[in-house]
C-alpha positions in Angstrom: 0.0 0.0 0.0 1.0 3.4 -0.9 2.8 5.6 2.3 -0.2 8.2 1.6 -3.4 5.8 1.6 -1.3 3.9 4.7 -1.1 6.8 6.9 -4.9 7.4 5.5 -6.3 4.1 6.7 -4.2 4.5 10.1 -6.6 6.9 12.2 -6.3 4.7 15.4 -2.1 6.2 15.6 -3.7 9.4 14.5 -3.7 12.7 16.4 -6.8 13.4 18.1 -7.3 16.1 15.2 -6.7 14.4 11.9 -8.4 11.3 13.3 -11.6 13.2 14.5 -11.6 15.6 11.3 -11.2 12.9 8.7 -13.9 10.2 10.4 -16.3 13.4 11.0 -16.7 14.3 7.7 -17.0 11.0 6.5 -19.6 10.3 8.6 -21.2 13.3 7.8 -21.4 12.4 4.0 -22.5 8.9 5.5 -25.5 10.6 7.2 -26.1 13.3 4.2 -26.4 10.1 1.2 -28.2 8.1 4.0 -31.0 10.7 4.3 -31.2 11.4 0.8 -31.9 7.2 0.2 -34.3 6.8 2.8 -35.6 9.8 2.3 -36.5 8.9 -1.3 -37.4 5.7 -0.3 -40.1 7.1 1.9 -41.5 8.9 0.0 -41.7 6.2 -2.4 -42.9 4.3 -0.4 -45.8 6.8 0.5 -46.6 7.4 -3.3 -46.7 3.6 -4.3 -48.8 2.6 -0.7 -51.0 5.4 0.5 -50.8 7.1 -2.7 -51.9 4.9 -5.4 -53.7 2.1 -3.3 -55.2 4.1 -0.9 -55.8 7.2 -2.7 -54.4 9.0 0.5 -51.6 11.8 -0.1 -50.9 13.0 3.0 -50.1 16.8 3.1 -46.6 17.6 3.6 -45.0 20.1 5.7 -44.2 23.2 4.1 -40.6 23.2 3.3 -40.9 19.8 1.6 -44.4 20.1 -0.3 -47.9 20.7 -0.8 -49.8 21.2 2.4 -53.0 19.4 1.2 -55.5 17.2 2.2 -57.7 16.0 -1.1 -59.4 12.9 1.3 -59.4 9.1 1.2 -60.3 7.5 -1.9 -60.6 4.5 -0.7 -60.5 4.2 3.2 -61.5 0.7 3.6 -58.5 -0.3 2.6 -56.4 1.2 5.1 -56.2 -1.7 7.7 -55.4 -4.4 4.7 -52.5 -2.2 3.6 -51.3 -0.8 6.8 -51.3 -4.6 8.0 -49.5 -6.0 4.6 -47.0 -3.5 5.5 -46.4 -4.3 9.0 -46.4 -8.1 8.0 -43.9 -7.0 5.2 -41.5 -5.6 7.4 -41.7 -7.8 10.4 -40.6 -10.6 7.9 -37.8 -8.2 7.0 -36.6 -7.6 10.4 -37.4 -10.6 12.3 -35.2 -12.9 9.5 -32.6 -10.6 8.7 -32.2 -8.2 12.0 -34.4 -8.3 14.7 -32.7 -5.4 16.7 -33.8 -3.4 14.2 -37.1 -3.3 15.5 -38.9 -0.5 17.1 -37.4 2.6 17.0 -33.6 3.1 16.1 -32.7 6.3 18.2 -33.0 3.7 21.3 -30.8 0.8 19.4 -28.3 3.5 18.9 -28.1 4.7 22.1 -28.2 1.0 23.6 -25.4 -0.3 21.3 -23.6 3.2 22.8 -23.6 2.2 26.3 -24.1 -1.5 25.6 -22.4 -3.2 23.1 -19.3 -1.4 22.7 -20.8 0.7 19.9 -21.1 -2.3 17.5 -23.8 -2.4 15.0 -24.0 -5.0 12.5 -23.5 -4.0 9.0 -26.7 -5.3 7.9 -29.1 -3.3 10.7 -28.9 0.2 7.8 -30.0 -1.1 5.1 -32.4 -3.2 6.8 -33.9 -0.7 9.1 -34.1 2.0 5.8 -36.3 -0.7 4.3 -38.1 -1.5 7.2 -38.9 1.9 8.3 -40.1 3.0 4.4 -42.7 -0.2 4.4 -44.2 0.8 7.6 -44.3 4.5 7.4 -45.5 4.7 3.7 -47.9 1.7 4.3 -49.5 4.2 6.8 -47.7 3.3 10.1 -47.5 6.3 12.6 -44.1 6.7 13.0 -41.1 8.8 12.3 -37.8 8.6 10.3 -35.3 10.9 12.3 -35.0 6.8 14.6 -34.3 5.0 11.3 -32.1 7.8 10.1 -30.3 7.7 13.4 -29.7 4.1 13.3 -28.1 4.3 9.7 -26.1 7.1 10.0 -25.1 5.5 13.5 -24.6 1.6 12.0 -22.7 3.1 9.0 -20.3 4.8 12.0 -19.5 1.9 13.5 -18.2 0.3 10.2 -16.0 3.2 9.3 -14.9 2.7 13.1 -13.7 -0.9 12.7 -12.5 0.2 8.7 -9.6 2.4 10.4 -9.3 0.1 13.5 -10.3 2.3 16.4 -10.4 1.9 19.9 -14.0 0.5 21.2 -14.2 4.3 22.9 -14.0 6.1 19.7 -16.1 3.9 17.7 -19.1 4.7 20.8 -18.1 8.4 19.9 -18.0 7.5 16.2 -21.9 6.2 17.0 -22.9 8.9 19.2 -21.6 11.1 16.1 -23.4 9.5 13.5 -26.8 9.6 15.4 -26.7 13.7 15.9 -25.5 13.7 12.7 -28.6 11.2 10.8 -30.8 13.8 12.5 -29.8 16.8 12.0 -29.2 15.8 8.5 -33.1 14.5 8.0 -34.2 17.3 9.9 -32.3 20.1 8.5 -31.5 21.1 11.9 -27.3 21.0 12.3 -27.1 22.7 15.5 -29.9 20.5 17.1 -28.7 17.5 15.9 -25.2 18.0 16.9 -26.1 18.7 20.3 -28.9 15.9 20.3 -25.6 13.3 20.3 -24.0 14.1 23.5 -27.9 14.9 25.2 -29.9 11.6 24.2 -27.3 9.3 25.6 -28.3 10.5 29.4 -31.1 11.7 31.2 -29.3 14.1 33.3 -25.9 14.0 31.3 -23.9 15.1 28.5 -21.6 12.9 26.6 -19.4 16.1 25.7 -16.7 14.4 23.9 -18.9 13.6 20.9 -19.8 17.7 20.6 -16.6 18.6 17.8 -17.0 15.7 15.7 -20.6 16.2 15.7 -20.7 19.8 14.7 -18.2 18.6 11.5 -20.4 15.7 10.7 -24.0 17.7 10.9 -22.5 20.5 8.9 -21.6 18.0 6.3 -24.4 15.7 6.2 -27.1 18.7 6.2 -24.9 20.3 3.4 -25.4 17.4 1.5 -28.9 16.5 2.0 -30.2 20.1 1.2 -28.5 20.6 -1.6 -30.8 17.9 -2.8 -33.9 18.0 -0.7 -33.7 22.1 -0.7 -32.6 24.5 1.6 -36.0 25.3 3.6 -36.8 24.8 6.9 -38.8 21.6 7.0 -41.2 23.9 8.5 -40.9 26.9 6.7 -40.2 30.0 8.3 -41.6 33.5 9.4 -45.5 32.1 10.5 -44.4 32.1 14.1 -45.3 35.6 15.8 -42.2 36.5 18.4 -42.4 36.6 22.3 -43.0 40.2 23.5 -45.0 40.6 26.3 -44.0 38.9 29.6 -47.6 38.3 30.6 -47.5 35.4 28.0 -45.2 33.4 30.1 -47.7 32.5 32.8 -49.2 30.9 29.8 -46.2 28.7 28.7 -45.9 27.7 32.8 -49.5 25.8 32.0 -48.3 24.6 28.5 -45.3 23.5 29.9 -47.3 21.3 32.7 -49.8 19.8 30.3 -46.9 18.9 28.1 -45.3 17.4 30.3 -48.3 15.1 31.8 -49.3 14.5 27.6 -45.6 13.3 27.6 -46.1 10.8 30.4 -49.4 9.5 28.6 -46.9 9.1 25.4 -44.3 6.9 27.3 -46.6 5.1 29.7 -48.5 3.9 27.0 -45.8 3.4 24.6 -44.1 0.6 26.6 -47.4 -0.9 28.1 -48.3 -1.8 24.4 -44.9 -2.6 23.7 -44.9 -5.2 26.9 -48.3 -6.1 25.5 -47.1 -7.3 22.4 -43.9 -9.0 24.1 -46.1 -11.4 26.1 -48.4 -12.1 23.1 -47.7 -16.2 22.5 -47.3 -15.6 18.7 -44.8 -15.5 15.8 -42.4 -11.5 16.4 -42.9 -11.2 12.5 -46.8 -11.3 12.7 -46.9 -8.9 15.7 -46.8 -6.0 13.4 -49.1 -7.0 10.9 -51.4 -7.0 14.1 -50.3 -3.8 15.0 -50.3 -2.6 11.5 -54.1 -3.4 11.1 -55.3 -1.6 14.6 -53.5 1.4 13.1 -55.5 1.5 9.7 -58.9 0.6 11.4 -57.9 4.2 13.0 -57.0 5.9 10.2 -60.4 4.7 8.5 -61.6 7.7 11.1 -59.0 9.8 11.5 -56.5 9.4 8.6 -54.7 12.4 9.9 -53.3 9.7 12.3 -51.5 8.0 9.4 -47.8 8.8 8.6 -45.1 11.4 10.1 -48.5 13.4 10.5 -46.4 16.5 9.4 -48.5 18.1 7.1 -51.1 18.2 9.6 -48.3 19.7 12.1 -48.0 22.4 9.6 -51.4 23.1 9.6 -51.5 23.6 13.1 -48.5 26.0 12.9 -50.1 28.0 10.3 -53.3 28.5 12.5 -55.6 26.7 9.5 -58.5 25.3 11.9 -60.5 24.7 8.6 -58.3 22.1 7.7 -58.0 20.8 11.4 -60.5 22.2 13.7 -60.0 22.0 17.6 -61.8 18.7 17.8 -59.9 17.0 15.4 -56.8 18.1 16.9 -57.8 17.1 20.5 -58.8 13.7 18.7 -55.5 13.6 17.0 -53.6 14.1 20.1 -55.0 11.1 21.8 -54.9 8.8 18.5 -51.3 9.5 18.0 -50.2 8.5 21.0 -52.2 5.0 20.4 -51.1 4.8 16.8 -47.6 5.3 17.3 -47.7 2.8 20.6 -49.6 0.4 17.9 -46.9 0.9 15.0 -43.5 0.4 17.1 -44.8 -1.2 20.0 -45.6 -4.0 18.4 -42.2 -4.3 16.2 -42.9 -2.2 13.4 -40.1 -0.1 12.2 -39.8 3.8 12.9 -38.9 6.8 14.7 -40.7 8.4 18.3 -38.9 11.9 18.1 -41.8 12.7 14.8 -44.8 11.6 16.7 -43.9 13.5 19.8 -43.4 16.6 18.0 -47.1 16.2 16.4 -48.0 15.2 19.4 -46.5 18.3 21.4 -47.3 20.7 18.9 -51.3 19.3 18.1 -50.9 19.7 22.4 -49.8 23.3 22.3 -52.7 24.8 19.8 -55.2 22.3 22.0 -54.0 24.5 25.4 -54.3 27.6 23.3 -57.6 27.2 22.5 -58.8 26.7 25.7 -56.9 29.2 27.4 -58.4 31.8 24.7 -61.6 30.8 26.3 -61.1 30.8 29.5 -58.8 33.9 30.2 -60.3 36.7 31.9 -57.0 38.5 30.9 -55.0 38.2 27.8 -52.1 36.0 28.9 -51.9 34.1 25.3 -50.2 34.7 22.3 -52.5 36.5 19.7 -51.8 33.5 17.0 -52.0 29.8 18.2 -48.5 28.9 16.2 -46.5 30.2 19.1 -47.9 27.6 21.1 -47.4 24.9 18.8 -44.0 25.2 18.0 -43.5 25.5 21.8 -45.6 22.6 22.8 -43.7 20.3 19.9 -40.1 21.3 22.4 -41.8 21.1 25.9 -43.7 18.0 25.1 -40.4 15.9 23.5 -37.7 17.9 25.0 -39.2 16.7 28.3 -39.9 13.1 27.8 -37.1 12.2 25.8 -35.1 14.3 28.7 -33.3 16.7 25.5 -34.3 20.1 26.0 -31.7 21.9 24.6 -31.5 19.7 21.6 -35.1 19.9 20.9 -35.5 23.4 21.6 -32.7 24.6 18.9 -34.0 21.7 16.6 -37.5 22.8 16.1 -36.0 26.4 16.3 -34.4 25.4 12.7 -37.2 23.5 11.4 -38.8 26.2 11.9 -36.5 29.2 11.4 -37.6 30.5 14.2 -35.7 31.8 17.4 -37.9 34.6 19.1 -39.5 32.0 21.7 -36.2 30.7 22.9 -37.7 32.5 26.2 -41.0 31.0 26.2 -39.7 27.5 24.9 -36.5 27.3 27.8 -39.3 28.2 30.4 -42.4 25.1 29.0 -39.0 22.7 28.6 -37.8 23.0 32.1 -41.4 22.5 33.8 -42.3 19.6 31.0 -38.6 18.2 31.9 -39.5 18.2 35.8 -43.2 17.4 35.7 -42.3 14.2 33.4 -40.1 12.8 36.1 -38.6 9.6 35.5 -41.1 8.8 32.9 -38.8 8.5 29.8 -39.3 7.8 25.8 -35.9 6.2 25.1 -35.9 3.6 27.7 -32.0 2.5 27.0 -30.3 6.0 28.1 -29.2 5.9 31.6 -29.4 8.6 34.3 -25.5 9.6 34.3 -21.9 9.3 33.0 -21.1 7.1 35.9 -24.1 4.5 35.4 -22.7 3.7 31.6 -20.7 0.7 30.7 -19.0 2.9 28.2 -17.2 4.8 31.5 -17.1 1.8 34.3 -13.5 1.9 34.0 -13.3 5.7 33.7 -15.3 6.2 36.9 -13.5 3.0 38.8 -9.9 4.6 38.4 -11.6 8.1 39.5 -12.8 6.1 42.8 -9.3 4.7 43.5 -7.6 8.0 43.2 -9.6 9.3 45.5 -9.3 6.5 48.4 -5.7 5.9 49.9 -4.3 3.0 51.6 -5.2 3.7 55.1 -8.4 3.6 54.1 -8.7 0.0 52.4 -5.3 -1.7 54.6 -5.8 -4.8 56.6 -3.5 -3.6 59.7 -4.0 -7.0 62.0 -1.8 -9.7 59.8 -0.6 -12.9 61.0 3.2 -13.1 60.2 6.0 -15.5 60.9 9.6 -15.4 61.3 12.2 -16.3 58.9 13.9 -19.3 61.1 10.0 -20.9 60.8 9.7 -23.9 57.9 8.1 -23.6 55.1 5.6 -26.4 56.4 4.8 -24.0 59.2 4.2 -21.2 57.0 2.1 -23.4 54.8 -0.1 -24.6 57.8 -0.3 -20.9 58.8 -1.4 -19.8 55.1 -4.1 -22.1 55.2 -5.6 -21.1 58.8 -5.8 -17.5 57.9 -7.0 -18.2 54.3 -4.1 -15.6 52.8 -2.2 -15.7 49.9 0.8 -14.1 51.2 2.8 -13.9 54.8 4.9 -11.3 56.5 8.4 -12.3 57.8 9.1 -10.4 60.1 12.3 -10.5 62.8 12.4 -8.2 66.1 9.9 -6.3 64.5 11.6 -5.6 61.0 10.0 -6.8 57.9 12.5 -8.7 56.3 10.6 -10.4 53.1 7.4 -11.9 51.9 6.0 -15.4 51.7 3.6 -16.4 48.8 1.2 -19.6 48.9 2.1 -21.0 45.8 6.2 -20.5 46.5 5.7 -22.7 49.7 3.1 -25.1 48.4 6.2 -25.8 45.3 8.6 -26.3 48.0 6.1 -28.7 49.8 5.5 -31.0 46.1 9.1 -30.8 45.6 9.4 -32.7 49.1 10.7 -30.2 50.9 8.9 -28.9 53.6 11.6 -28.6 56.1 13.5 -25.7 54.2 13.8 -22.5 56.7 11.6 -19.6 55.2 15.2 -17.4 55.2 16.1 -20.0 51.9 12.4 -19.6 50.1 11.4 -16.1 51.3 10.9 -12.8 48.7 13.6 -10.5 50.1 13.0 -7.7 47.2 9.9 -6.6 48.4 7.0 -4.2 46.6 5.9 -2.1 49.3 3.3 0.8 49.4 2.5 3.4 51.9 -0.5 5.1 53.7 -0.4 8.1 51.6 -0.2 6.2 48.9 -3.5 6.3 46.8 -5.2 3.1 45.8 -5.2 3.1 42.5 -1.3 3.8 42.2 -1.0 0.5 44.9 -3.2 -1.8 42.2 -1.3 -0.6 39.6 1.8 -1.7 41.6 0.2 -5.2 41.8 -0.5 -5.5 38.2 2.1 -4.5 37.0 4.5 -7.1 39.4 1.7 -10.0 39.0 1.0 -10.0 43.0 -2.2 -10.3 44.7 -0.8 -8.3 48.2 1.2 -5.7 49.0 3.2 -4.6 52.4 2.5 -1.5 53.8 5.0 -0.1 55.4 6.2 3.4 56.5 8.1 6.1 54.1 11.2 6.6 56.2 11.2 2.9 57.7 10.1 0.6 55.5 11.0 -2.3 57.9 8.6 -0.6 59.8 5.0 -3.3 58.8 2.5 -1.4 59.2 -0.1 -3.8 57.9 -1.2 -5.6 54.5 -3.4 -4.0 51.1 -4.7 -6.8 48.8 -6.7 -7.3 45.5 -10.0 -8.2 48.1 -9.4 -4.8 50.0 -9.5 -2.7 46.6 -13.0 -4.4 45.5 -14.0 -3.9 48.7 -14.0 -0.6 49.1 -14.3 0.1 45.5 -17.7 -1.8 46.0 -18.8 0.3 48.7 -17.9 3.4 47.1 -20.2 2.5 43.9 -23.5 1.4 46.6 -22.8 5.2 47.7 -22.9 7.0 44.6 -25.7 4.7 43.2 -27.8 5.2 46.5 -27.2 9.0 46.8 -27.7 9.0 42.5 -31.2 7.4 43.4 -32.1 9.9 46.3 -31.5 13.0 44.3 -33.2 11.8 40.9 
């Protein structure tokens, strides 16, 4: 291989910059092509399904089409189709992947924290067709999971390409998931900071932030260029924040939000568990599902789909096109499709429905507020409300507020209610609890797999040897036989033995040196002939992980602790056992105190 393409392919020797700069931007173009494919074959999907058997075009939102409802030709179809096309997919996923069922932005994050950041190079193309079947077949899902799960599968294989450590290939992953979305969303920012948020509950996974910004940057670069370079919103509806009366308003959006957002993740996994325990075939479970959510859209085909044209309708204030009751209706339905679609294995995204959800949520409040207000504490236009109910309601169950908040503030093009959105976020973060959406991120750094290790060595360093030493240890002398110091071994259950004469320590005795001395037939040898005289020591002040490091690196199980300026001075034994020990305790501590805070 040429020097050139050699130092090319060798990003694991790489400095942190050429490394991170070069696998950035190729995940970015990962994530940019991936959209554009699944994007395509989406809406392919939608034409050739909904479209053409179902006579049902779905209005789009308004940076990506006409936002038009012409009716159902033929709604009796609906349940046949939307079945076939969770049957269709099941069959996909079940025989060629089965983890990727559900929704992708939770295998991504699992695979982060879980499996070392490997995804099988299979679970993309999979999960693209999976998703496009059950989305355009009418399945009430959304495609920033699928997008995620691509983008973040295709990082893992570039990761394992250039040989990288099993820590940078979890960045790599993190990476590619902020970057899938932000890419399908047109939302850069958001979706850059959506891959260090999603991973934890109350956490950020800062170290994926720089190669996210690259790869976002990239990957929306690429997929506008093709896609167009419109908010998937559109932009300038939204009327800005100016009177600080409003907020008392967003306090009671922010509260219904986030008890709408417990309804979305409470029901969510009691359908999912309901399918689990169903005693039938995985691949027929979404056929099942599949055929609950076209008997649904027989009634309310605005339930069908992303839903996103009827988002935009809401946005725009068109209560023709969805009156009040529909949209209370299509809050409620939403929530049962989408538990319907995924729940029961079909393939698709939860961030989509929650920001119908949310959104459809906000002009509901609005409404009734307008109603009910002696004083004018609303917004003049309901789209205020909307947009803020699609961040409060998401931000707070998926437990990503500060992605979701400059997300939708790019899908819309709109950042005059950063005020009014931190302020819904933050009560619909709170009042949603420990309710969650993505049931695979975990509360903190310190609870992932991905930083045992890091959190174990921060632990030692900050323990000593006094604190973990056993100071009351049986010892012998050195004129003692090995037999005795064998018999003494074994009462005491130890691996190792102090000699020590008038009070000096003047070597070490280890179980396996007498038991050789003891096969070889000779037990009678004085322990000054077998004894260790070049001993490993450690002090008091010494911290613990420096004293297991010590241990590893000599291949011993037990060190002597003895004083700094008299180190025939025993002051006591540290071993492997005293280390867990306390390293044990330490862990209960910070998981207890972890649990009583929340």
């Amino acid at each position: 291989m040429r020097p050139e393409f050699k130092n090319f392919y060798d990003l694991a020797q790489a400095g942190y910059i050429k490394k991170w700069v070069i696998l950035s931007v190729l995940i970015g173009i990962a994530a940019g092509f991936g959209s554009i494919i699944f994007y395509w074959s989406l809406t392919t999907a939608t034409h050739l399904l909904l479209g053409q058997v179902a006579g049902y075009v779905p209005p789009a939102a308004g940076g990506e089409g006409a936002t038009v409802f012409t009716g159902v030709a033929r709604p009796w179809i609906l349940p046949v189709l939307a079945a076939a096309g969770g049957l269709l997919s099941g069959i996909i996923v079940f025989h060629f992947a089965p983890e990727a069922e559900g929704h992708g932005t939770d295998a991504a994050i699992d695979a982060f924290h879980n499996k070392g950041g490997y995804i099988r190079r299979r679970v993309p193309l999979v999960k693209a067709m999976a998703s496009a079947i059950t989305i355009g077949s009418g399945g009430s899902a959304g495609r920033e999971g699928p997008t995620a799960q691509i983008a973040a599968g295709i990082a893992s294989a570039l990761a394992d390409l250039f040989h990288l450590s099993e820590a940078d290939r979890r960045i790599a992953v993190a990476t590619g998931i902020g970057a899938g979305i932000g890419s399908i969303f047109k939302a850069p920012l958001g979706g850059a900071i959506l891959s260090m948020e999603v991973l934890y509950r109350r956490d950020f996974e800062y170290e994926a932030l720089l190669p996210s910004f690259i790869a976002s940057v990239v990957g929306y670069s690429i997929f506008a260029s093709w896609s167009g370079w419109s908010p998937v919103f559109g932009g300038g509806i939204v009327s800005s924040f100016s009177r600080p009366m409003e907020l008392v308003s967003y306090v009671i959006l922010g509260v219904v939000c986030g008890l709408v957002g417990i309804v979305y993740g409470r029901s969510f996994y009691y359908l999912r568990d309901l399918f689990s325990r169903a005693e039938i075939p995985r691949w027929i479970k979404p056929g099942i599902g599949g055929f609950a959510v076209g008997v649904i859209g027989v009634f309310l085909p605005q339930a069908l789909g992303t839903s996103y044209g009827w988002l935009q309708f809401a946005i725009s204030g068109d209560f023709i096109a969805l009156p009040v009751t529909v949209m209370l209706a299509l809050v409620v339905m939403k929530i049962l499709a989408t538990g319907l679609t995924i729940g029961s294995g079909g393939s698709g995204g939860v961030f989509a429905p929650g920001l119908v959800i949310g959104g459809l949520t906000g002009g509901v409040v609005w409404h009734l507020l307008q109603g009910c207000s002696a004083i004018a504490i609303t917004p003049s236009t309901s789209s205020a409300f909307v947009v803020v109910g699609m961040m409060a309601l998401f931000g707070g169950i998926a437990k990503v507020p500060l992605a979701v908040i400059l997300m939708v503030s790019e899908m819309t093009m709109d950042y005059t209610l950063l005020i009014p959105s931190m302020l819904a976020c933050s009560i619909a973060y709170f009042v949603s609890g420990d309710n969650y959406i993505y049931e695979k991120q975990v509360n903190v750094r310190a609870e992932s797999p991905a930083h045992r290790n890091e959190y174990s060595v921060m632990l030692l360093k900050g323990f000593k040897v006094r604190d973990a030493l056993t100071e009351k240890v049986p010892v012998i002398s050195s004129q003692m036989t090995v037999d005795d110091a064998a018999n003494i071994l074994k009462m005491h259950e130890v691996h190792a033995i102090p000699v020590v004469d008038v009070g000096r320590l003047v070597g070490i005795v280890a179980k396996q040196d007498a038991m050789k001395f003891i096969f070889h037939g000779q037990p009678d040898t004085p322990v000054r002939d077998m004894m260790s005289t070049d001993l490993i020591v450690t002090y008091l002040d010494e911290s613990l992980f420096d004293a297991m490091n010590r241990m590893i690196v000599h291949q011993i199980s037990q060190l002597p602790v003895v004083e700094r300026e008299d180190q025939s001075k025993l002051l006591g034994l540290l071993s492997l056992n005293d280390i867990t020990k306390i390293q044990c305790t330490a862990n209960a501590s910070l998981h207890s105190l972890q649990e009583h805070f929340g």
